[in-house]
TORKOL-4160 file (C-alpha; in steps of 0.2 Angstrom, whole numbers, padded with zeros to 4 digits, m for minus):
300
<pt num="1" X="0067" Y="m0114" Z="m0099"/>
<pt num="2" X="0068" Y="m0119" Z="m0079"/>
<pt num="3" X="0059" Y="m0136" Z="m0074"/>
<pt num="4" X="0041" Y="m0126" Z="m0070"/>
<pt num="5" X="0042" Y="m0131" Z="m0053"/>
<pt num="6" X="0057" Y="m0121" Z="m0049"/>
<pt num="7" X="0046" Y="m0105" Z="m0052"/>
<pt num="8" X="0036" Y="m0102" Z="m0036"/>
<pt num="9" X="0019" Y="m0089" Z="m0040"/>
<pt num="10" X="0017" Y="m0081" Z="m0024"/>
<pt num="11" X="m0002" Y="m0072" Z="m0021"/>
<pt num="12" X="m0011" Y="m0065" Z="m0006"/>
<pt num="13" X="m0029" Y="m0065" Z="m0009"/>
<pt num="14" X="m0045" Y="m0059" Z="0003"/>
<pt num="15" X="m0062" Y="m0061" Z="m0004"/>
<pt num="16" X="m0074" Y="m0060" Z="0010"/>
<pt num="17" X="m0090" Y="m0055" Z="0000"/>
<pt num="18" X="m0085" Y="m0071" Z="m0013"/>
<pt num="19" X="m0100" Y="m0080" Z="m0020"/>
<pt num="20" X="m0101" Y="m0096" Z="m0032"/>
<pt num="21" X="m0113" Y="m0095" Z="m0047"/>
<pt num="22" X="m0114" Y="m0081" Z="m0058"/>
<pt num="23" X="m0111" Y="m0063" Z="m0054"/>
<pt num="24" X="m0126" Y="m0054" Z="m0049"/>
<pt num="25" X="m0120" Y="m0036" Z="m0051"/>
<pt num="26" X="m0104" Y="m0028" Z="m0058"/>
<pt num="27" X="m0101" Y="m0019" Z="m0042"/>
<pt num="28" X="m0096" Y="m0036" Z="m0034"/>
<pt num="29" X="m0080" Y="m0032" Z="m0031"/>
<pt num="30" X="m0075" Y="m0047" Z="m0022"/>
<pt num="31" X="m0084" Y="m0057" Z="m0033"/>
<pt num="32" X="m0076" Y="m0049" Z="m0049"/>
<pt num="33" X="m0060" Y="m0051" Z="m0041"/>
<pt num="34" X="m0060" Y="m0067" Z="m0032"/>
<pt num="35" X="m0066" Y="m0076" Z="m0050"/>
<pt num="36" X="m0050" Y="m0069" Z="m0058"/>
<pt num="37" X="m0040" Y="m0076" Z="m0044"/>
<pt num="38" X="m0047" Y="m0092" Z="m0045"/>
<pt num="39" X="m0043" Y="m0093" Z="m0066"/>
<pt num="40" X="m0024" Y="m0087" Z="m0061"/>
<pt num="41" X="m0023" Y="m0099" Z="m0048"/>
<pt num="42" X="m0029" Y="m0114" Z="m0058"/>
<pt num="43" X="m0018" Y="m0109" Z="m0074"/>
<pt num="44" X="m0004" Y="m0108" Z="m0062"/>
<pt num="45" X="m0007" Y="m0125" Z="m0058"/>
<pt num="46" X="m0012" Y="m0132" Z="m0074"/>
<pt num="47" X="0005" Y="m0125" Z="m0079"/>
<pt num="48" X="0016" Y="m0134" Z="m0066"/>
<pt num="49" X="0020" Y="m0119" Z="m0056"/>
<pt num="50" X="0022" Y="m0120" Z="m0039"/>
<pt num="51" X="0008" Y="m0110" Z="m0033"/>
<pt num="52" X="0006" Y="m0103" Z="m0016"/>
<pt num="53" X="m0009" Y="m0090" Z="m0009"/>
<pt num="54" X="m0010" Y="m0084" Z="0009"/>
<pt num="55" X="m0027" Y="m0078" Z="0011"/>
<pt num="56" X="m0035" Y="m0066" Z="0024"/>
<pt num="57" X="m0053" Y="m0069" Z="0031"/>
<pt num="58" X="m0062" Y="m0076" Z="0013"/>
<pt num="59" X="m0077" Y="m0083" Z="0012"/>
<pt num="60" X="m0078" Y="m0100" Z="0013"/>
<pt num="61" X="m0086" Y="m0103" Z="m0005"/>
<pt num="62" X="m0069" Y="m0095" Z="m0011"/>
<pt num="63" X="m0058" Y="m0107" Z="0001"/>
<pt num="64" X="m0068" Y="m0122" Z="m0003"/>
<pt num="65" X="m0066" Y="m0120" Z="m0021"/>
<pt num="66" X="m0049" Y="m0114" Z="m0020"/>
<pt num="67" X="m0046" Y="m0131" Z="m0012"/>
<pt num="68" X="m0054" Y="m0142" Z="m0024"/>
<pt num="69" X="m0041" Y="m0135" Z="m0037"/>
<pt num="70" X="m0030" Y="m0146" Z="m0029"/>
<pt num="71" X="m0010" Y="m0146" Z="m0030"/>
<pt num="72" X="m0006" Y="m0130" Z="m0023"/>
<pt num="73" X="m0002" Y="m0122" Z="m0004"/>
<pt num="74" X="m0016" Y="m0113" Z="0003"/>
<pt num="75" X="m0016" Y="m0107" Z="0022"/>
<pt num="76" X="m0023" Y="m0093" Z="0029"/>
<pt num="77" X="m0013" Y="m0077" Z="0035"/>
<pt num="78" X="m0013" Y="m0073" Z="0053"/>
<pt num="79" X="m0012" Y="m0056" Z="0051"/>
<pt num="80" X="m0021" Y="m0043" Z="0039"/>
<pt num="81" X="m0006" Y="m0032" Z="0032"/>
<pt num="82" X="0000" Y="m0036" Z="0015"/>
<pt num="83" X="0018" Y="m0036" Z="0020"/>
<pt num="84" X="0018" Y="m0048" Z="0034"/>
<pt num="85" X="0008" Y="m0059" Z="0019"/>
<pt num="86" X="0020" Y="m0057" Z="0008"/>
<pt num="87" X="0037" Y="m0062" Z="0018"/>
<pt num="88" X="0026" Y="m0078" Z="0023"/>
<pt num="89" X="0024" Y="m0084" Z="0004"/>
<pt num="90" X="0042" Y="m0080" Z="0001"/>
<pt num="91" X="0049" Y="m0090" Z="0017"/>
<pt num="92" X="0037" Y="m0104" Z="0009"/>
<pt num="93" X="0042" Y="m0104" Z="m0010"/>
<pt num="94" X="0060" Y="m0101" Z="m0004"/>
<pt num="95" X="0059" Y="m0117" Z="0007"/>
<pt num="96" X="0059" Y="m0129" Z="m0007"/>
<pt num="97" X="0077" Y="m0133" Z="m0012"/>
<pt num="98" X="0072" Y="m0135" Z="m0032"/>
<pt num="99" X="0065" Y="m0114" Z="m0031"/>
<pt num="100" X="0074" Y="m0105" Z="m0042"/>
<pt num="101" X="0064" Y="m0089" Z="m0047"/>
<pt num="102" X="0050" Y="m0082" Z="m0034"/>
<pt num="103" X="0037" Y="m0071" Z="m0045"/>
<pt num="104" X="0027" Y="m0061" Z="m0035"/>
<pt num="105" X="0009" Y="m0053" Z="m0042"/>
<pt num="106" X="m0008" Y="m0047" Z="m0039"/>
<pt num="107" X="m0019" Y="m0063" Z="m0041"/>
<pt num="108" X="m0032" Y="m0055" Z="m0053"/>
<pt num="109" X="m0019" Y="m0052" Z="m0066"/>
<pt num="110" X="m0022" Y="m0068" Z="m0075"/>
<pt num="111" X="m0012" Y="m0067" Z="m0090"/>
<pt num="112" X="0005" Y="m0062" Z="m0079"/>
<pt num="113" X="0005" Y="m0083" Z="m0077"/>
<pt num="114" X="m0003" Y="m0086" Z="m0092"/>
<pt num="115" X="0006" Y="m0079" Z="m0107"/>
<pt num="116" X="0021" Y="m0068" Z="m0100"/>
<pt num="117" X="0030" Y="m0078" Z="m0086"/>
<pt num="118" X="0045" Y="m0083" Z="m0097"/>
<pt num="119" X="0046" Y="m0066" Z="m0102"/>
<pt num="120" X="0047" Y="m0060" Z="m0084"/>
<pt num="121" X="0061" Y="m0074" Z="m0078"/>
<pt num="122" X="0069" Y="m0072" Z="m0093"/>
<pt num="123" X="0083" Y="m0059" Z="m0089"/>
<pt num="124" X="0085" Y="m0070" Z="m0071"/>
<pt num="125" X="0089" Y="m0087" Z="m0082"/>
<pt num="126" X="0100" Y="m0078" Z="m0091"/>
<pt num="127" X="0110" Y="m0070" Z="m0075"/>
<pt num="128" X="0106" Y="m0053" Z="m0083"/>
<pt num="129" X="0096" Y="m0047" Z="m0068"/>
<pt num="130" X="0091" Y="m0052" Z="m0050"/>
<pt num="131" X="0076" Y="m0045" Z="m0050"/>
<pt num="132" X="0065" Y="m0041" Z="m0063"/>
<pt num="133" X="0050" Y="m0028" Z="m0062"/>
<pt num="134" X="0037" Y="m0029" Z="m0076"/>
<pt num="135" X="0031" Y="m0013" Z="m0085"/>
<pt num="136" X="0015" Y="m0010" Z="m0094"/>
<pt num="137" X="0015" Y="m0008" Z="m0114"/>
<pt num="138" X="0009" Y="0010" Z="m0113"/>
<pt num="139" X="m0001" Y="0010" Z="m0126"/>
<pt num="140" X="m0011" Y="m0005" Z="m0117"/>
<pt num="141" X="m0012" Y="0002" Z="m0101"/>
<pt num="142" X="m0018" Y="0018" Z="m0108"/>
<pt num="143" X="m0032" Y="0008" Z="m0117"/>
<pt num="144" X="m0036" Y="m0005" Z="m0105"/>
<pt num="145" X="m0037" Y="0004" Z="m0090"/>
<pt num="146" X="m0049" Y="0016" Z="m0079"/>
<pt num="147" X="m0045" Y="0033" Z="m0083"/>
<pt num="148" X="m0042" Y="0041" Z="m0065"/>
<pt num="149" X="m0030" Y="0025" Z="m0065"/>
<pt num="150" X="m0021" Y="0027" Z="m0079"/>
<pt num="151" X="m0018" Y="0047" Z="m0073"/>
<pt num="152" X="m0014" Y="0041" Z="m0056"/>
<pt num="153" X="m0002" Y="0028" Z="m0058"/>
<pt num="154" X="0007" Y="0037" Z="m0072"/>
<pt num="155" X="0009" Y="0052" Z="m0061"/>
<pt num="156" X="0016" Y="0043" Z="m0046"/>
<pt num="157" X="0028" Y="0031" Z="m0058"/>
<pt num="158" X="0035" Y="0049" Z="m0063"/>
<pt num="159" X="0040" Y="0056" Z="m0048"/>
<pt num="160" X="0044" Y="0039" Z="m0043"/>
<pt num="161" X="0057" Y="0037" Z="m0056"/>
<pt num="162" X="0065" Y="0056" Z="m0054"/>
<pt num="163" X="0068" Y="0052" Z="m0035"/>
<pt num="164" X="0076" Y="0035" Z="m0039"/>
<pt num="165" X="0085" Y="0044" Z="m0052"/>
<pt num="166" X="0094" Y="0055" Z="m0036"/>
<pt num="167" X="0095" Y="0041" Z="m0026"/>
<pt num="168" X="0101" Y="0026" Z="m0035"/>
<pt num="169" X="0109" Y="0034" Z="m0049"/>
<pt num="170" X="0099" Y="0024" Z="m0064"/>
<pt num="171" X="0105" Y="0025" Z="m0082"/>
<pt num="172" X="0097" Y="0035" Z="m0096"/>
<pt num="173" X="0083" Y="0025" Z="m0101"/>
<pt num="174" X="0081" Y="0016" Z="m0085"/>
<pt num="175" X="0063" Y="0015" Z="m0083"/>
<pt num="176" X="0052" Y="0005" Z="m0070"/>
<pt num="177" X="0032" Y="0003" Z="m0069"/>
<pt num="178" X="0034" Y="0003" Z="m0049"/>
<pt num="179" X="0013" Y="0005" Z="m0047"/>
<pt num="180" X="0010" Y="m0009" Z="m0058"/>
<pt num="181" X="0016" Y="m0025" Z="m0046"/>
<pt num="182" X="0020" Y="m0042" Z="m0053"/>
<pt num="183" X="0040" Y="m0044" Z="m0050"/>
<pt num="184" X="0052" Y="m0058" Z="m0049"/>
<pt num="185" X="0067" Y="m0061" Z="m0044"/>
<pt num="186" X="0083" Y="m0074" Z="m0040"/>
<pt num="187" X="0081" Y="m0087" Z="m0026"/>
<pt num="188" X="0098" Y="m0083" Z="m0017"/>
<pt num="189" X="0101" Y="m0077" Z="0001"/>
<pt num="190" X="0107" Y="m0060" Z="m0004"/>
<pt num="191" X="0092" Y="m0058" Z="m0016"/>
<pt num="192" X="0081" Y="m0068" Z="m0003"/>
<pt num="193" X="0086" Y="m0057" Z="0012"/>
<pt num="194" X="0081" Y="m0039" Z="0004"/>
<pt num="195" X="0061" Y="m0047" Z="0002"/>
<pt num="196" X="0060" Y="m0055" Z="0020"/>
<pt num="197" X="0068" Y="m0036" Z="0026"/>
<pt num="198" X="0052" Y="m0025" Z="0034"/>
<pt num="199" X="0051" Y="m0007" Z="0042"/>
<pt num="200" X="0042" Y="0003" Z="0052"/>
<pt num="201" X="0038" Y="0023" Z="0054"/>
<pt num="202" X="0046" Y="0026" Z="0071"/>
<pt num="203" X="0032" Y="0042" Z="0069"/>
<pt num="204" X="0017" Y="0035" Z="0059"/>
<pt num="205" X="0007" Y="0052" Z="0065"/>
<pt num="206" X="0018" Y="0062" Z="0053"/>
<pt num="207" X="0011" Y="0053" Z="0038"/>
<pt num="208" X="m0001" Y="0058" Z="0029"/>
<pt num="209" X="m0021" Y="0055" Z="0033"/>
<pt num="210" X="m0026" Y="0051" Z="0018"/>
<pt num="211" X="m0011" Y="0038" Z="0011"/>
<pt num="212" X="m0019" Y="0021" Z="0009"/>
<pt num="213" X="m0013" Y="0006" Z="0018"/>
<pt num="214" X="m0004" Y="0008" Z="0036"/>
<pt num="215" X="0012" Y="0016" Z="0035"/>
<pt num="216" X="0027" Y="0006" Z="0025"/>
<pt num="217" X="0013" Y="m0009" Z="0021"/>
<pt num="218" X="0011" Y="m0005" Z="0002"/>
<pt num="219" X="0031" Y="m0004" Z="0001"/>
<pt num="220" X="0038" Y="m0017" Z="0015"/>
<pt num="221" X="0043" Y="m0033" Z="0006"/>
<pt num="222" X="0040" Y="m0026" Z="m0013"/>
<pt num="223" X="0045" Y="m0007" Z="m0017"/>
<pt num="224" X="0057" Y="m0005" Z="m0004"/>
<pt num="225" X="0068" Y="m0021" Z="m0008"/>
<pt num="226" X="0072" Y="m0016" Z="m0026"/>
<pt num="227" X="0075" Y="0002" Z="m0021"/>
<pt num="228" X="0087" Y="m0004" Z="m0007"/>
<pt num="229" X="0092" Y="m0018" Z="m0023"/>
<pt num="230" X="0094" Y="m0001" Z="m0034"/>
<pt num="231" X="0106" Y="0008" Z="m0022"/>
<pt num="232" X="0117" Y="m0009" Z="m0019"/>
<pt num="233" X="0121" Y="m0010" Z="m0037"/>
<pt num="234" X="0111" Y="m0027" Z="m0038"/>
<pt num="235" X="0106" Y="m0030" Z="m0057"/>
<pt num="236" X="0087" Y="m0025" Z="m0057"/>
<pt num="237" X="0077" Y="m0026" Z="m0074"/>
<pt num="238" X="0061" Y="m0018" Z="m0082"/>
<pt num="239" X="0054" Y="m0031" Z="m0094"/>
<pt num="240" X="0037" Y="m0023" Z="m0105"/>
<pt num="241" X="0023" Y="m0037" Z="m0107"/>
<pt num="242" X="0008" Y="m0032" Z="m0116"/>
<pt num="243" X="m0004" Y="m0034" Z="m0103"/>
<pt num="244" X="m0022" Y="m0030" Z="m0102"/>
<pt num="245" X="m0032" Y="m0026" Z="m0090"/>
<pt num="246" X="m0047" Y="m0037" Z="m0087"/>
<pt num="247" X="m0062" Y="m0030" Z="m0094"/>
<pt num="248" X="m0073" Y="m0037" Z="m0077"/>
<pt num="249" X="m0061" Y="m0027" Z="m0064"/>
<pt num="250" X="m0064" Y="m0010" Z="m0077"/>
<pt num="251" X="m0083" Y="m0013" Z="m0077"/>
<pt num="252" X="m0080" Y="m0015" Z="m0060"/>
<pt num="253" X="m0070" Y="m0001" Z="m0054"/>
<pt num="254" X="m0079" Y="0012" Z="m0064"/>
<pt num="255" X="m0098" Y="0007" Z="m0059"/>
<pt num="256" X="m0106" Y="0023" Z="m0054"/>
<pt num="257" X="m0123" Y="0015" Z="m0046"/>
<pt num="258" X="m0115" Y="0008" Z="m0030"/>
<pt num="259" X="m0102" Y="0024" Z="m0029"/>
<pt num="260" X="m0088" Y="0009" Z="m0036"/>
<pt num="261" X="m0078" Y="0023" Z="m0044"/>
<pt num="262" X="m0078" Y="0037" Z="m0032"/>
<pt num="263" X="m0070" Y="0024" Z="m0018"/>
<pt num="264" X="m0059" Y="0018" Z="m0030"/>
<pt num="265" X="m0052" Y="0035" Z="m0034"/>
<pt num="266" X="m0050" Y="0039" Z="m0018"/>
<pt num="267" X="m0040" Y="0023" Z="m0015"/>
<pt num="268" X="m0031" Y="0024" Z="m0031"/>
<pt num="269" X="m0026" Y="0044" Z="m0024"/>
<pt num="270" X="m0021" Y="0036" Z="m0006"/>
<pt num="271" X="m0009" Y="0023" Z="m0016"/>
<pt num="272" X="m0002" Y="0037" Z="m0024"/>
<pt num="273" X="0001" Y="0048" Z="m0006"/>
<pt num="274" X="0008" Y="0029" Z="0004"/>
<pt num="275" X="0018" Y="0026" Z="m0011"/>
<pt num="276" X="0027" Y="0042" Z="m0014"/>
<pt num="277" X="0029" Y="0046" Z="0004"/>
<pt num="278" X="0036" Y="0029" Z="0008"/>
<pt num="279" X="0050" Y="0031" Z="m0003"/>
<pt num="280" X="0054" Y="0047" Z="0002"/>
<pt num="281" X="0056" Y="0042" Z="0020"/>
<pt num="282" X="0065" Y="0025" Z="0015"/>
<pt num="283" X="0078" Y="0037" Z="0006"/>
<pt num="284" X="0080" Y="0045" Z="0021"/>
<pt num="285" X="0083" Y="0028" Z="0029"/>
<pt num="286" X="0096" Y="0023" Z="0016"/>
<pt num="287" X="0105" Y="0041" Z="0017"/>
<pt num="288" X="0104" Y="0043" Z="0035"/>
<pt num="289" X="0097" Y="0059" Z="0034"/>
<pt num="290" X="0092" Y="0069" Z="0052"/>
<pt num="291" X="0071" Y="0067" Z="0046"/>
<pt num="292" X="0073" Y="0047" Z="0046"/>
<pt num="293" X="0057" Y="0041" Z="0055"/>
<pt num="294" X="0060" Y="0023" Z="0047"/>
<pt num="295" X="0068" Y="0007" Z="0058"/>
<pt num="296" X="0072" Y="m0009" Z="0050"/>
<pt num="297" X="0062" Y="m0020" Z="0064"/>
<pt num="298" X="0069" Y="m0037" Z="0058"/>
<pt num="299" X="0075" Y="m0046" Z="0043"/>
<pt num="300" X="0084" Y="m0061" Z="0037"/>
């Protein structure tokens, strides 16, 4: 097993409703989630992983506590989007000379660092992949999970998979859990320059209006690396944990009395649209088809 500060946890958290004490309602969604984020961030550090967390516009009870854990590399994101957070953390883990393996992940997923890191990296130590993605016991994710999100994200890895199938040319049996989101993958420049890679919609008023996230957000510097990874012939894995979903962020996300449920299907449902219709356009991209309304805007 690597020395555990060659593996760098990457997170991007934003909290801005974030109280200390005890929760006051289950419907505190960042409260809920910013607890989790605080238990993922201090295991990563009890654990000797290099931690590092760009944060947008908290509160500061969250900063302040997240400071006092001590040890790890907090700044705070200039810029809202997701996938400008995302190739900052990178550029920072992959700064250190003894990074070996960059795992990426949401930071409410506790147990991601807590039980199933080695099992991620694995594959990478091993040089059987370059990137790893990590897919869902589906017996787990069928039991743990909301059930307008278990039916939403099973849909979209469906026709996910059957148009990467076209595209790529993936193996019987290759299978990924794209809308799950903890990945890793190999500290080397070639590996390195398909994260830091980002696009923009030449047209963003032919996308859909009810996708969720601004146009190539969700997929800049996560899903479009490891499709472009895919179609290069680089060695991409899919590595099943048994992960569960935290019974707080369930409560949570299906709480009727606040209307918790009905914005979170409707943002589950606009994943589904950005997701889907980002790929389709990023193979267009990658094919150079005449309805390409994606640019490459700068990379490595």
């Amino acid at each position: 097993m690597l020395n555990p500060k060659s593996i760098a946890v990457v997170l991007l958290t934003s909290y801005p409703a974030w109280y200390s004490g005890r929760v006051k309602s289950v419907g505190d969604v960042d409260k809920i989630r910013g607890d989790l984020a605080i238990q993922m961030i201090r295991t990563g550090k009890v654990k000797g992983y290099r931690v590092i967390v760009g944060d947008w516009a908290s509160s500061v009870e969250f900063i302040d506590r997240v400071d006092k854990i001590g040890k790890i590399i907090l700044f705070k994101r200039e810029h809202k989007g997701r996938d400008l957070g995302r190739r900052k953390v990178y550029l920072l883990a992959a700064g250190f000379k003894d990074t070996k393996i960059i795992l990426k992940t949401e930071p409410e997923k506790v147990s991601i660092v807590e039980k199933f890191i080695s099992q991620i990296i694995l594959p990478i130590i091993n040089r059987e992949a370059d990137i790893v993605i990590a897919n869902r016991n589906p017996i787990l994710f069928r039991e743990t999970y909301p059930g307008f999100m278990w039916k939403s994200e099973m849909a979209g890895n469906k026709v996910y998979i059957n148009l990467l199938r076209r595209l790529c040319k993936l193996r019987q049996g290759q299978n990924f859990d794209i809308f799950f989101g903890p990945i890793a993958f190999r500290n080397h420049p070639r590996v390195l320059r398909l994260f830091l890679e980002r696009y923009k919609y030449v047209s963003p008023t032919v996308v859909s209006t009810d996708r969720y996230g601004e146009p190539g957000e969700l997929s800049n510097c996560y899903l479009f690396p490891i499709v472009k990874a895919l179609y290069q012939k680089i060695k991409v894995l899919g590595v099943e944990v048994n992960f569960r979903y935290p019974k707080s962020q369930k409560q949570n996300e299906e709480y009727i009395k606040n209307g918790s449920i009905g914005k979170f299907k409707k943002k589950r449902n606009g994943q589904y649209i950005a997701i889907i219709e980002d790929l389709k356009y990023f193979r267009s991209y990658l094919t150079k088809y005449s309805d390409n309304i994606l640019n490459r805007i700068y990379g490595a």
